[in-house]
N, CA, C and O of each residue as an XYZ file, in Angstrom:
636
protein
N       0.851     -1.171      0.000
C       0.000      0.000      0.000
C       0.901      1.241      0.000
O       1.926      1.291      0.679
N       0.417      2.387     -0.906
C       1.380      3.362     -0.961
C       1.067      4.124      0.144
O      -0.051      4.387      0.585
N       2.632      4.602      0.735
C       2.120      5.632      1.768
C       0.936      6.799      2.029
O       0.247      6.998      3.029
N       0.970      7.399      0.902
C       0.398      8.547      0.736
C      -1.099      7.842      1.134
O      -1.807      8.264      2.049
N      -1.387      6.862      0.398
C      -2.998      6.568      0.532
C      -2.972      6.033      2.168
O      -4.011      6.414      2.705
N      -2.361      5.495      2.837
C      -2.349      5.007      4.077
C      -2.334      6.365      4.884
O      -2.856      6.451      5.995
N      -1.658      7.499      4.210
C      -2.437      8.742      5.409
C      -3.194      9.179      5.280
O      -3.579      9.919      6.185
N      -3.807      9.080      4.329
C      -5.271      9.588      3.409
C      -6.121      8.815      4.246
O      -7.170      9.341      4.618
N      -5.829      7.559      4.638
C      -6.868      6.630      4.870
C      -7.194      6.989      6.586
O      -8.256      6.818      7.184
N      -5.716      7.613      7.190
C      -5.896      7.764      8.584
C      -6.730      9.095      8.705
O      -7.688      9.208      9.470
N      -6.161     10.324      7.678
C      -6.899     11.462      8.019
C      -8.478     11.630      7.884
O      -9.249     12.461      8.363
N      -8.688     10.432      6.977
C     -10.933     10.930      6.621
C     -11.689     10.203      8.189
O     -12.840     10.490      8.517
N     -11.079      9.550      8.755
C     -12.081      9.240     10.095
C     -11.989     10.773     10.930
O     -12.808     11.171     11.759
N     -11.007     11.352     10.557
C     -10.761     12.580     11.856
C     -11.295     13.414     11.476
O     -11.945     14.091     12.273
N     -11.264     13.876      9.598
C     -12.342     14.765      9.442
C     -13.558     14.928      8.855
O     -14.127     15.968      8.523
N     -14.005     13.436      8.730
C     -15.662     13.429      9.528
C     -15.679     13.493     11.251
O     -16.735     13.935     11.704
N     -14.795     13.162     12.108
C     -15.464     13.380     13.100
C     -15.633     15.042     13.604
O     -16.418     15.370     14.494
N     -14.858     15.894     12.957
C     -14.514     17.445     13.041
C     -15.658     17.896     12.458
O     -16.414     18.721     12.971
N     -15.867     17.151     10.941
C     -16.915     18.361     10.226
C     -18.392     17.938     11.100
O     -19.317     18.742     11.214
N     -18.420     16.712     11.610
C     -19.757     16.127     11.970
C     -20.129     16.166     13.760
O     -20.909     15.596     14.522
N     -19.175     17.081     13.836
C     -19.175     17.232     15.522
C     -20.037     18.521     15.902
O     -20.341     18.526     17.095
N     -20.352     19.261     15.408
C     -20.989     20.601     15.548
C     -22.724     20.322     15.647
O     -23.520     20.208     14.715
N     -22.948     20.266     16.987
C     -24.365     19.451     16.667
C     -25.233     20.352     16.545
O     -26.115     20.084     15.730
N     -25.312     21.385     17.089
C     -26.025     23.022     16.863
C     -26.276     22.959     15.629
O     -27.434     22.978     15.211
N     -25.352     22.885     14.943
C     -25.664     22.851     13.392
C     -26.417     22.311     12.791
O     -27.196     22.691     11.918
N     -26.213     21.309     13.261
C     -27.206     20.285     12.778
C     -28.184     19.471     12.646
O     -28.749     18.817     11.769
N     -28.251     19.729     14.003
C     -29.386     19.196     15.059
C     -30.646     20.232     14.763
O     -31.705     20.002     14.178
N     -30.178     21.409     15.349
C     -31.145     22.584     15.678
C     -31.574     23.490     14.089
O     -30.682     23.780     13.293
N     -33.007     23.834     13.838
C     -33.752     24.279     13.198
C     -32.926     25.749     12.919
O     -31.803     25.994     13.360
N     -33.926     26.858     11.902
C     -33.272     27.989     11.801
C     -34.441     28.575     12.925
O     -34.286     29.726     13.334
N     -35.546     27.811     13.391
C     -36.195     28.356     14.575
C     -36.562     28.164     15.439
O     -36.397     26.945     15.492
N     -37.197     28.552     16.688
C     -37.578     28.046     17.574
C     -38.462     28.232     18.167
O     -38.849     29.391     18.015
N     -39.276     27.453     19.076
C     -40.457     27.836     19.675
C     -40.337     28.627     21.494
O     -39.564     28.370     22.417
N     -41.251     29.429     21.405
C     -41.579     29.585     23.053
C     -43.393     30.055     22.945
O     -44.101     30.620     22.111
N     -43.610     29.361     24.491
C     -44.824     29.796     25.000
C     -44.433     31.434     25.205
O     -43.284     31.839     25.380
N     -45.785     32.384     25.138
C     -45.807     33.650     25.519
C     -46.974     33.786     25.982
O     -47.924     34.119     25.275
N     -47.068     33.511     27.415
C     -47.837     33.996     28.253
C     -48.388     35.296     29.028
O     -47.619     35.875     29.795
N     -49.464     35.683     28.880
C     -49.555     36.973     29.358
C     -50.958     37.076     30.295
O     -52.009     36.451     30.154
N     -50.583     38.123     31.333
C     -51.372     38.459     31.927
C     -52.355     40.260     31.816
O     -51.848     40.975     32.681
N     -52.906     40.642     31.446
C     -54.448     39.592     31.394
C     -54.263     38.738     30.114
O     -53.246     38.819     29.425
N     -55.149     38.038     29.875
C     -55.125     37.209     28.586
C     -55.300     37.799     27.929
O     -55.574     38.987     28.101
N     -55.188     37.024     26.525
C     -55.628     37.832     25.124
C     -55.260     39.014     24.826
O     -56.059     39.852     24.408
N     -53.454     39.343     25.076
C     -53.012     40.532     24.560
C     -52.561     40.156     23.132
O     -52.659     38.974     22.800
N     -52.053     41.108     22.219
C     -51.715     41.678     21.404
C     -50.244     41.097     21.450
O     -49.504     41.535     22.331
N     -49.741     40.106     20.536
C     -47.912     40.215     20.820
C     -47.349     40.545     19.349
O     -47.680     40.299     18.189
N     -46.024     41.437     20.210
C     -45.408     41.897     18.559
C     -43.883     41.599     19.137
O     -43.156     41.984     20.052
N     -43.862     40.792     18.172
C     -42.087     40.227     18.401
C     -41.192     40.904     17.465
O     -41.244     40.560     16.284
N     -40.188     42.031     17.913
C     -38.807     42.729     17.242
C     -39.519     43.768     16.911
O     -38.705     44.629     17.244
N     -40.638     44.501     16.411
C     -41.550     45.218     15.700
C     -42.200     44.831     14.921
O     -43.075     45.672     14.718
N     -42.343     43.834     14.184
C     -43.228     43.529     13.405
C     -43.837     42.676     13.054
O     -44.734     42.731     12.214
N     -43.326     41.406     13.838
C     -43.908     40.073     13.867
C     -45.172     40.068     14.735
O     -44.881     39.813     15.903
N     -46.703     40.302     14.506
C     -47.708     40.288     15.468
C     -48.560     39.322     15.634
O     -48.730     38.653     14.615
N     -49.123     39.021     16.494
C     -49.848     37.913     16.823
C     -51.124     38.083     17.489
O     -50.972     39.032     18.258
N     -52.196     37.677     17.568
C     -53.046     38.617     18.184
C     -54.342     37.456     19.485
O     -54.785     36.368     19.118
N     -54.558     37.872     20.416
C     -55.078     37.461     20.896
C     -54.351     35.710     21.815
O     -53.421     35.496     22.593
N     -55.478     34.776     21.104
C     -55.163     33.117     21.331
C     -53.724     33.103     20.979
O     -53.423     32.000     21.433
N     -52.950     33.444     20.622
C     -51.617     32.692     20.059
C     -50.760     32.954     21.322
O     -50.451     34.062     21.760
N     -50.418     31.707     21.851
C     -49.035     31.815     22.991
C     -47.792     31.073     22.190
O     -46.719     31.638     22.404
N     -47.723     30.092     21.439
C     -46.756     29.161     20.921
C     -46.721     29.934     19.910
O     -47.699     29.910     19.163
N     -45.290     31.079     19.514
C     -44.727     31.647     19.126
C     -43.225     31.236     18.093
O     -42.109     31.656     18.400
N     -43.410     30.613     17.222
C     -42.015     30.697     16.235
C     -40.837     31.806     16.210
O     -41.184     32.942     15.888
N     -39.656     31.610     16.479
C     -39.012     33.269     16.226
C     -37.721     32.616     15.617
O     -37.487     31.412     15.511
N     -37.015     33.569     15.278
C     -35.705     33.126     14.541
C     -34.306     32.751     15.634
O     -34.175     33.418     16.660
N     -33.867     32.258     15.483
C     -32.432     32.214     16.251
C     -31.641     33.379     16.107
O     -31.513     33.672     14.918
N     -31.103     34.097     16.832
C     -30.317     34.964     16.906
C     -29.633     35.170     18.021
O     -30.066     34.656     19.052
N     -28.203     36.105     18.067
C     -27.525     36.371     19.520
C     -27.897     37.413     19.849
O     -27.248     38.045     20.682
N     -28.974     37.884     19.340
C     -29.146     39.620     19.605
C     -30.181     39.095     20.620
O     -30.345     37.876     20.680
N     -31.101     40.150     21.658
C     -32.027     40.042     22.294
C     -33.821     40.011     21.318
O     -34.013     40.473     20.193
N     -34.730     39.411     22.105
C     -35.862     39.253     21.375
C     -36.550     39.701     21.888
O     -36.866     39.180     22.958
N     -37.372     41.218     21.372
C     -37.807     42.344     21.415
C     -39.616     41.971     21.556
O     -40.287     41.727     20.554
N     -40.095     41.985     22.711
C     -41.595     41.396     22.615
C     -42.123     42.656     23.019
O     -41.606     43.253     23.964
N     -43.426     43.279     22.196
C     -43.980     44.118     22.534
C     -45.857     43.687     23.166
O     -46.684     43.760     22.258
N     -46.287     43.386     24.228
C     -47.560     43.127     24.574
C     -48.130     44.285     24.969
O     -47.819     45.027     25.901
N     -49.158     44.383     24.018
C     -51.019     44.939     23.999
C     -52.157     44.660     25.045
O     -52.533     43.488     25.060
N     -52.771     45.508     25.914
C     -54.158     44.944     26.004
C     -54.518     45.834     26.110
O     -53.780     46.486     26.849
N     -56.000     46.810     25.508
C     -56.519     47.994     25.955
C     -55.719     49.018     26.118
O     -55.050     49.498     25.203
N     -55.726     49.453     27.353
C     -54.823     50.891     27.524
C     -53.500     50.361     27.756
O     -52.808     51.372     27.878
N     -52.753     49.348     27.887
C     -51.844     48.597     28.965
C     -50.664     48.358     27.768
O     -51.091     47.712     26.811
N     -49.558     48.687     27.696
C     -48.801     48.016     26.905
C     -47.172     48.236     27.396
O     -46.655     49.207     27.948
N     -46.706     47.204     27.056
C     -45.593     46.885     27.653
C     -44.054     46.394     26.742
O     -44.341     46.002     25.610
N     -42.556     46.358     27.043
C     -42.035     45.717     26.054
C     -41.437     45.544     27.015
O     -41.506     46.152     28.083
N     -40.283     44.016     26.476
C     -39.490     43.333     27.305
C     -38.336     42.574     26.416
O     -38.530     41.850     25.439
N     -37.412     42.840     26.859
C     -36.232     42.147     25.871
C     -35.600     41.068     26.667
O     -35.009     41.205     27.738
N     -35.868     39.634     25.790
C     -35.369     38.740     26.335
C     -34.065     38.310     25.562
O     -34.117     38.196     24.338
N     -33.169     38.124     26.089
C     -31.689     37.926     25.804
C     -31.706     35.983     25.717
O     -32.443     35.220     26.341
N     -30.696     35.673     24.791
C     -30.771     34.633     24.351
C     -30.165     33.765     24.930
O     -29.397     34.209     25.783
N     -30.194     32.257     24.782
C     -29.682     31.350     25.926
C     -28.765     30.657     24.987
O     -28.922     30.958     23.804
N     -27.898     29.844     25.250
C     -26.998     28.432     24.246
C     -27.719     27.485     24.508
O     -28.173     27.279     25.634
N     -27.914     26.820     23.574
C     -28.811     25.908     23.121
C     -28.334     24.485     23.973
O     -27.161     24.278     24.283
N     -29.101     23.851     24.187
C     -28.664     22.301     25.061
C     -27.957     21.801     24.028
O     -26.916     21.225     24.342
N     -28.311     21.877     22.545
C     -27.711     20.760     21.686
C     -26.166     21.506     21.643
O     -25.090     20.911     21.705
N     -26.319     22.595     21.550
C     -24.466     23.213     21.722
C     -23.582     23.084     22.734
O     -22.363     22.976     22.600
N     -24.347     23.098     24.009
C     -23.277     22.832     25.526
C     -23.007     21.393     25.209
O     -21.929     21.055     24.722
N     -23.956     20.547     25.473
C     -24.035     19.483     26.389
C     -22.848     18.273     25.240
O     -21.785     17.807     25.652
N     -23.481     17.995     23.699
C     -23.075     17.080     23.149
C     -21.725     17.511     22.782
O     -20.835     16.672     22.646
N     -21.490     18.881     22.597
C     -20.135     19.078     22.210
C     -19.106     19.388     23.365
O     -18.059     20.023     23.238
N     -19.493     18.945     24.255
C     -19.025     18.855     25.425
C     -18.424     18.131     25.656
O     -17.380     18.337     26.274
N     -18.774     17.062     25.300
C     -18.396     15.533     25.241
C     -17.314     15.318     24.392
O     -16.278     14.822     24.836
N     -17.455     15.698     22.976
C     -16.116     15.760     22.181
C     -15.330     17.016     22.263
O     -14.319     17.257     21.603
N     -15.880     17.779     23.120
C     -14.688     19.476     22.860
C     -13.464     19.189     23.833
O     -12.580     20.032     23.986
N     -13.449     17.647     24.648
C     -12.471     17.867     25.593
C     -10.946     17.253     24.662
O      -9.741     17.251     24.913
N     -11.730     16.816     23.603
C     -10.662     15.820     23.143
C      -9.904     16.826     21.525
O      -8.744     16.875     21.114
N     -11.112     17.445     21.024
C     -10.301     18.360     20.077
C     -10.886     19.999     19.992
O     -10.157     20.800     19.407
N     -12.059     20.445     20.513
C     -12.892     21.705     20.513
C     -13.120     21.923     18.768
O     -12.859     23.042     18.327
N     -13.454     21.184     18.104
C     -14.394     21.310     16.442
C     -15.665     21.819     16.635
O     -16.099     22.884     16.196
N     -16.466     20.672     17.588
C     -17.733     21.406     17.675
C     -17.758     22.857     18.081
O     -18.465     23.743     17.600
N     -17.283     22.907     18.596
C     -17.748     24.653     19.308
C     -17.376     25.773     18.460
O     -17.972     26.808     18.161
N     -15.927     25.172     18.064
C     -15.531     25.939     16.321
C     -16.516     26.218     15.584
O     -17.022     27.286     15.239
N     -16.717     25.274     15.397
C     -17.793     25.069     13.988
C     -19.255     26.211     14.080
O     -19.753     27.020     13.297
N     -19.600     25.698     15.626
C     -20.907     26.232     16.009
C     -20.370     27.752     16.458
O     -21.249     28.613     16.413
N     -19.741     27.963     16.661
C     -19.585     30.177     16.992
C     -19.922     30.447     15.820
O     -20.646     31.442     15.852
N     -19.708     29.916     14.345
C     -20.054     30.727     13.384
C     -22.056     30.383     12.992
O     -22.527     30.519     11.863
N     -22.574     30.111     13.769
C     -23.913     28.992     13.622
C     -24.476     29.953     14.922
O     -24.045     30.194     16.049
N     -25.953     30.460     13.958
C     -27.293     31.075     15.007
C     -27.699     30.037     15.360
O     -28.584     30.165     16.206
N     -27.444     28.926     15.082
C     -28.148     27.811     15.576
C     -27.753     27.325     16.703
O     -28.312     26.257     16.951
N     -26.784     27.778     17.743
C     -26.206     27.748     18.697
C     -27.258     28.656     19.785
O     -26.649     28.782     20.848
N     -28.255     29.139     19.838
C     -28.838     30.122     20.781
C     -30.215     29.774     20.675
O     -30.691     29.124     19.744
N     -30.977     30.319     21.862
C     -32.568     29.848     21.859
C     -32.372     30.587     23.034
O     -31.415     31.141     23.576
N     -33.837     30.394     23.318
C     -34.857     31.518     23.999
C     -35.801     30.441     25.122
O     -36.355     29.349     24.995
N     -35.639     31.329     26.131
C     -36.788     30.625     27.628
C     -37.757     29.584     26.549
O     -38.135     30.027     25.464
N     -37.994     28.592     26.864
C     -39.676     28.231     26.445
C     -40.646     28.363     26.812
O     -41.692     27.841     26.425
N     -40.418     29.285     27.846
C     -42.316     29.790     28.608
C     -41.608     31.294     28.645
O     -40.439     31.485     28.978
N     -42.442     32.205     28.284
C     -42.545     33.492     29.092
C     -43.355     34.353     29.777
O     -44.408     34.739     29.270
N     -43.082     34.627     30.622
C     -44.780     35.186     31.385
C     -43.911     36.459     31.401
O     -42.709     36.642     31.590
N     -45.336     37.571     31.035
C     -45.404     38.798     31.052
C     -46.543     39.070     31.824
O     -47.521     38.331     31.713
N     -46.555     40.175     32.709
C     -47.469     41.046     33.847
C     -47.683     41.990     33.219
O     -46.702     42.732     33.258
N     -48.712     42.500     32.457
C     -49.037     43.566     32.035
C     -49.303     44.811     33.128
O     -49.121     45.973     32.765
N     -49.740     44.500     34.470
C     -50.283     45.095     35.511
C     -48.799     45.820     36.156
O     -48.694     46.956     36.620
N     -47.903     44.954     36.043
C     -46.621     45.326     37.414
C     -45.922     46.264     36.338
O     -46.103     46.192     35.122
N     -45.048     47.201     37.037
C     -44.410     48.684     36.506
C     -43.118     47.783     35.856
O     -42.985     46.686     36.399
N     -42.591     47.951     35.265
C     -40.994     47.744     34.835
C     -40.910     46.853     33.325
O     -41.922     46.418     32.776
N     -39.919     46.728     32.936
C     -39.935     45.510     31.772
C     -39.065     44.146     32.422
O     -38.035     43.579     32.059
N     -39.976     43.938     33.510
C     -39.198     42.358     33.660
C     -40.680     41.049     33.626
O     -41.841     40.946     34.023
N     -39.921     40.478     33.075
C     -40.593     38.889     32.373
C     -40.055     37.760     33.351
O     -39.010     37.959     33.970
N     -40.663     36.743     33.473
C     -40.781     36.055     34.251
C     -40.400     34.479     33.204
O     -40.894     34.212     32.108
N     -39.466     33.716     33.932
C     -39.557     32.576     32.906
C     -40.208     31.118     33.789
O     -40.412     31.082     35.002
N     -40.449     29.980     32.805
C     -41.017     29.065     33.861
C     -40.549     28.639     35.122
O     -41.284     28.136     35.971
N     -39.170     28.858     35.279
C     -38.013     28.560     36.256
C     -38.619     29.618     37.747
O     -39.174     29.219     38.771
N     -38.290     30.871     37.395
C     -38.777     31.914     38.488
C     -39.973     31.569     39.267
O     -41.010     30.998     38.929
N     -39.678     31.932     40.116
C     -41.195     32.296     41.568
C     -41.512     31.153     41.581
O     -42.725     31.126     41.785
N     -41.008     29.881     41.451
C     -40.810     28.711     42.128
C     -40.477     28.293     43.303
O     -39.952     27.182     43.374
N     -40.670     28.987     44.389
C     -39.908     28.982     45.872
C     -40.585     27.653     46.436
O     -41.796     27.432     46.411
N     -39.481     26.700     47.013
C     -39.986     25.627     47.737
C     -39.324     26.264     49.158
O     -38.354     27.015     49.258
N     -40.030     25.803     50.031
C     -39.499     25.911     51.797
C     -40.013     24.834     51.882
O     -40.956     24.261     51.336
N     -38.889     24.484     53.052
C     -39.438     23.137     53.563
C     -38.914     23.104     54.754
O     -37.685     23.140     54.810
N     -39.671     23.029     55.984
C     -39.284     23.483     57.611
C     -40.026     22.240     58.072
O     -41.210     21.905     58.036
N     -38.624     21.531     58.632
C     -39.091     20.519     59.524
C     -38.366     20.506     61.523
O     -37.331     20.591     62.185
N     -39.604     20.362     61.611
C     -39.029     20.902     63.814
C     -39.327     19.942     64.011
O     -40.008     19.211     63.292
N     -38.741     19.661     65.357
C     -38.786     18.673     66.267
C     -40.351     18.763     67.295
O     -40.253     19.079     68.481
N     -41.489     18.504     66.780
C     -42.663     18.355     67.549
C     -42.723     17.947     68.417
O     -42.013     17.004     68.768
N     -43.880     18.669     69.349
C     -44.301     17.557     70.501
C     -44.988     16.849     70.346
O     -45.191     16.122     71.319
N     -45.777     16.574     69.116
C     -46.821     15.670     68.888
C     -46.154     15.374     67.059
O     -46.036     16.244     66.196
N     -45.868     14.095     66.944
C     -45.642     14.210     65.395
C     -46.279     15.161     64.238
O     -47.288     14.774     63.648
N     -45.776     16.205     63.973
C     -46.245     17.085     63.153
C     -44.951     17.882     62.455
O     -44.064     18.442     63.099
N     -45.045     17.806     60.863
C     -44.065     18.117     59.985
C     -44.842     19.487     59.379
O     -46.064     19.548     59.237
N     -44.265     20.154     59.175
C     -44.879     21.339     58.121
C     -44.071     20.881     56.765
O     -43.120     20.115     56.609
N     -44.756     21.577     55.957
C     -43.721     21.449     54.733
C     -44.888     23.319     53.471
O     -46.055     23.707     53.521
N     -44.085     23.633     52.922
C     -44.610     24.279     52.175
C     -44.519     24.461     50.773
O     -43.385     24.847     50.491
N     -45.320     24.331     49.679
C     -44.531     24.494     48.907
C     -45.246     25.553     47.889
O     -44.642     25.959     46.896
């Protein structure tokens, strides 16, 4: 076997595993979904300026981007905007995680890829409360949990 083809033969496993390591890429859509929840119901949503939605619609399509995502909510006299800033995508941390310790391709690959970023999947907006802060499904989740030493078996718990 001639040399040359015997390094040929060693280098194509390494770069399929380089070009095929970027899972953002490949995995993930050019979009994505989130719930947009609002309080009162049945507002008005306008995503960046001009994407609007009106009423019933909470499951919202938007594009991938690293920029922030510009939601403007409607109801009556009440209107509000809130910029939600973008997250890294599970398919970009987690799988290229796994191979970035051994050469970092994926993550290469994916900095040049919108497909690397996504957005809360729930958002709750308060039309009522003063400020532009949004609420994601994670927040105002508070568990306590207080357990004493009774005189009669009795646990509290709250959640």
């Amino acid at each position: 076997m001639p040399p040359k083809f015997a390094l040929f033969k060693k280098t194509i496993p390494i770069c399929i595993i380089l070009f095929c390591s970027s899972c953002a890429a490949i995995f993930n859509s050019k979009r994505t979904t989130t719930n947009i929840h609002t309080y009162p119901d049945h507002a008005q949503i306008i995503l960046n300026g001009k994407d609007s939605f009106c009423c019933n619609v909470e499951l919202v399509s938007v594009l991938r981007s690293g920029h922030p995502l510009e939601i403007t909510v409607k109801k009556d006299s009440l209107l509000k905007t809130v910029s939600v800033n973008p997250l890294l995508s599970s398919t970009y941390v987690y799988p290229n995680l796994l191979t970035g310790w051994i050469y970092g391709g994926g993550y290469l690959i994916d900095l040049a890829s919108k497909k690397r970023f996504t957005y809360p999947s729930d958002i709750y907006i308060d039309l009522t409360k003063k400020g532009d802060k949004y609420y994601t499904g994670n927040d105002n989740q508070l568990i306590n949990i207080c357990i004493q030493t009774p005189l009669i078996n009795s646990y509290s718990y709250t959640i």
